[in-house]
C-alpha positions, 0 to 999 in steps of 0.5 A, a space after each residue: 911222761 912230761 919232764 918240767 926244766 932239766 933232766 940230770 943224770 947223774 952219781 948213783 943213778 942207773 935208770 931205765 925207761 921203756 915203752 913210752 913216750 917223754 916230752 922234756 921241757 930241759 936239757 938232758 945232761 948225763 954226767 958222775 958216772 950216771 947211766 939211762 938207758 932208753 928202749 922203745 921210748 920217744 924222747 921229745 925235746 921242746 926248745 924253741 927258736 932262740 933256746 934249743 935244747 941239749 942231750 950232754 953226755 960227759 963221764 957217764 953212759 946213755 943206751 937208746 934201743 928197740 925193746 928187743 935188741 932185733 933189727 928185724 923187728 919193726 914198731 919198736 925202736 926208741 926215737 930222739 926227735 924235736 917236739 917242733 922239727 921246725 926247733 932242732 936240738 944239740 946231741 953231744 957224746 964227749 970224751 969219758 962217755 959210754 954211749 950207744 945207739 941201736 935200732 933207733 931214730 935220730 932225727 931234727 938234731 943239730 942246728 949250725 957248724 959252729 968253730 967246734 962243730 959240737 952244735 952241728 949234729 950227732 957229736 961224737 968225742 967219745 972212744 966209747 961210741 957205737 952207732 948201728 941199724 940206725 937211722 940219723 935224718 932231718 937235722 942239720 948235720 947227721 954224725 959228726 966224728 971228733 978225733 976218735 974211733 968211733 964205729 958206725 954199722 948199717 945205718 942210714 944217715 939222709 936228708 940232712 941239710 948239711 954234710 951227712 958224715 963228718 970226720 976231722 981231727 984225726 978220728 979213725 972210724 970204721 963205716 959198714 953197710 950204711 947208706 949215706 943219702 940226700 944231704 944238701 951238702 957232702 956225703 962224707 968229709 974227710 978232713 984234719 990228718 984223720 983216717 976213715 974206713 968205708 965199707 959195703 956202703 952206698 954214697 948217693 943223691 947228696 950235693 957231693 959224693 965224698 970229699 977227702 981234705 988233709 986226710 985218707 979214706 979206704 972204701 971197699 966195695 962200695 957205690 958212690 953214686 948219682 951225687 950232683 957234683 961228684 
């Protein structure tokens, strides 16, 4: 399927999309209580250099997942991605969204730190967030926590050119079973009063390890490993 100008989902709208792949000429902006959920679709985003595309979510529900909700099937998992890698695209959760991601790819996604950081990665501002048996890479930054206690679950967040986890204005998440690997910058940055827990995760191969600033962070049982400079 090929999407011509913006996609809108919203005030009576409950939508659901499998097994295929969407290429959006648009942004995708969910907002009015709308819901779509996604499983074992490609969605494609074809913004251009000085026109990057946006995934918004606002006051409505976005579900991305594999077609039988099982990790331990392969072939089947929904995938958020560039048409061009070379055109990353913006992917923001605000506050009053239900969003979740599961047993999917995210990947080209963001494209600069910004005063906000909403430009920066996968954003996340909503309490309602949920992030497992994932895999976010390739993008500029990989998930950015925005004052909220959103949970992220064996994932794997790689070979993202800016800071692999990013938690600030005093978001609490809770990080289980992810490997965080190969960004150009910090593993993980802990900053702004905010309290992240880690656990049974791997830290590895990024620029730096971990960098608590103004901040706390637990880790149990975890490797924080061949790092460059931490």
């Amino acid at each position: 399927s090929e999407f011509t100008g913006d996609w809108t989902i919203g005030a009576g709208d409950d939508l659901m999309y499998a097994n295929q792949t969407i290429v959006l000429d648009g942004n995708l902006s969910i907002s009015d209580l709308g819901m779509l959920t996604l499983r074992n679709v490609t969605l494609a985003l074809k913004g251009g250099e000085f026109d990057p595309q946006e995934i918004t979510v606002f006051d409505g529900t976005l579900v991305i997942s594999d077609w039988d909700d099982d990790p331990e099937t392969h072939g089947d998992k929904s995938t958020i991605r560039a048409d061009d890698p070379d055109f990353n695209y913006y992917f923001q959760i605000y506050e009053g969204a239900t969003f979740s991601l599961s047993n999917s790819l995210v990947r080209d996604c963001g494209r600069l730190f910004n005063l906000l950081g909403i430009n920066a990665g996968l954003y996340i501002a909503s309490e309602d967030a949920m992030v497992r048996d994932s895999e976010i890479s390739n993008g500029y930054g990989g998930i950015f926590i925005d004052g909220v206690d959103a949970d992220v679950e064996n994932c794997i967040i790689s070979d993202n050119t800016w800071i692999g986890l990013y938690v600030d204005n005093g978001a609490s998440p809770v990080v289980v079973g992810c490997t965080i690997e190969d960004n150009l910058r910090e593993g993980v940055m802990v900053k702004g009063q905010s309290n992240l827990f880690v656990g049974d995760s791997n830290i590895r191969g990024n620029l730096r390890g971990v960098v608590v600033d103004g901040a706390f962070m637990a880790a149990y049982e975890c490797a924080i490993s061949a790092n460059e400079e931490v």
